[in-house]
C-alpha positions in Angstrom: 8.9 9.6 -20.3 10.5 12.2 -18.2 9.3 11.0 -14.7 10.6 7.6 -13.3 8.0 5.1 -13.7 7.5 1.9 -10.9 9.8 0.0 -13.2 12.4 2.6 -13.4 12.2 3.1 -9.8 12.2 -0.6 -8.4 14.8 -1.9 -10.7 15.7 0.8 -13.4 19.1 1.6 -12.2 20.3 -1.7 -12.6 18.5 -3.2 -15.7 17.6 -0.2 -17.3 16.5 -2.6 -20.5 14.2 -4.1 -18.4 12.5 -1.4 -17.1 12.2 0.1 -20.7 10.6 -3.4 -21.4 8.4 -3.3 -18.9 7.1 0.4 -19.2 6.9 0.2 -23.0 5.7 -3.4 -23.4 4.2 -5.3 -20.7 2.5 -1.7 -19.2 2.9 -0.4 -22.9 1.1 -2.8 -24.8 0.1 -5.7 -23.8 -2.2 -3.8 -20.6 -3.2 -1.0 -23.3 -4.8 -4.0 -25.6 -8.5 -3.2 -25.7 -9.4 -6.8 -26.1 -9.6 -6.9 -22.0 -10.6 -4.2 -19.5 -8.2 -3.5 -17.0 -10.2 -4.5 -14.6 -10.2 -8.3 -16.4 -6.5 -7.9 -16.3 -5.8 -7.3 -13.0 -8.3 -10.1 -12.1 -6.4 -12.5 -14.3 -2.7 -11.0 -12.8 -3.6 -11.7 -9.1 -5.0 -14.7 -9.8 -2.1 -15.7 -11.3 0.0 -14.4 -9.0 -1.8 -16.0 -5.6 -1.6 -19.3 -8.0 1.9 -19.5 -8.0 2.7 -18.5 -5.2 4.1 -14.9 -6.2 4.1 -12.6 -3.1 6.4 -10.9 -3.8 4.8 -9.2 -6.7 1.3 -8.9 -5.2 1.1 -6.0 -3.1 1.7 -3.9 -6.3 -0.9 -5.5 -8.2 -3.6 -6.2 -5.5 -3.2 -2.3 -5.1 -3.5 -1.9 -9.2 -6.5 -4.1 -8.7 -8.4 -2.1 -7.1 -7.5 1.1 -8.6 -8.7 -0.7 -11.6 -12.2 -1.6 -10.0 -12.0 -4.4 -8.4 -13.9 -4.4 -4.8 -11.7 -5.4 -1.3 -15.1 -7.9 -1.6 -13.8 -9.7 -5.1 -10.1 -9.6 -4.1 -11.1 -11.8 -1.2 -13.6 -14.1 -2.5 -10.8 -14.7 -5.5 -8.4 -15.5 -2.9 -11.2 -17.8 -1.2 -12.1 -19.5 -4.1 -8.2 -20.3 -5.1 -7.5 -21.7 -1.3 -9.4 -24.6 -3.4 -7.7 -24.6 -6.9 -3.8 -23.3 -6.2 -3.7 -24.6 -2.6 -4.1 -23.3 1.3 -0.3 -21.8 2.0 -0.8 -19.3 -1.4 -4.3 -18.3 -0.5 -3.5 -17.8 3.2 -0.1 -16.1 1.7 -2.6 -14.3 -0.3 -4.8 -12.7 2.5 -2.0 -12.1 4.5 -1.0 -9.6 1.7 -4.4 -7.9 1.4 -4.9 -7.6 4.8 -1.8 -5.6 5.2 -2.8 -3.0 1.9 -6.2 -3.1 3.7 -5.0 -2.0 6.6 -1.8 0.4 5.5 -5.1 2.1 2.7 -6.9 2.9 6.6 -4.3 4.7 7.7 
């Protein structure tokens, strides 16, 4: 790869391993494997992400959400339905998120 990937830009000058890891496995391999869509990935990753209360890591993949098809619509009601089954403080954490790549996508 000649152009810096997300990885290699975020964290790539100081744990160049990792970045390699990350671009050649996790974004490699394991989101390349046919056995789920993308778009089932990225479901599973933010819902997995509100659930543990991983903000930090959200915007990016709330964003990759819905480039991989996901609706603003089904981001919300996933964040909804999870206020019930991973608690209030990450769903409200959640929307707080969204509402900000909502808004920031407007301008």
């Amino acid at each position: 790869m000649t152009e810096p990937t997300d990885a290699r830009r975020s964290f790539g000058d100081l744990a160049p391993h990792l970045a390699e890891m990350t671009d050649k496995i996790l974004f490699g391999e394991v989101w390349a494997d046919p056995a789920l869509s993308p778009r089932d990935r990225s479901l599973i990753t933010i819902t997995s992400l509100i659930s543990l209360y991983r903000g930090n890591e959200l915007p990016f993949h709330l964003q990759r959400a819905l480039d991989n098809g996901l609706t603003r619509a089904e981001i919300i009601a996933t964040i909804t339905h999870l206020a019930f089954y991973a608690g209030w403080p990450p769903a409200m954490t959640a929307l707080g998120i969204a509402h900000k790549l909502f808004d920031d996508a407007q301008d």
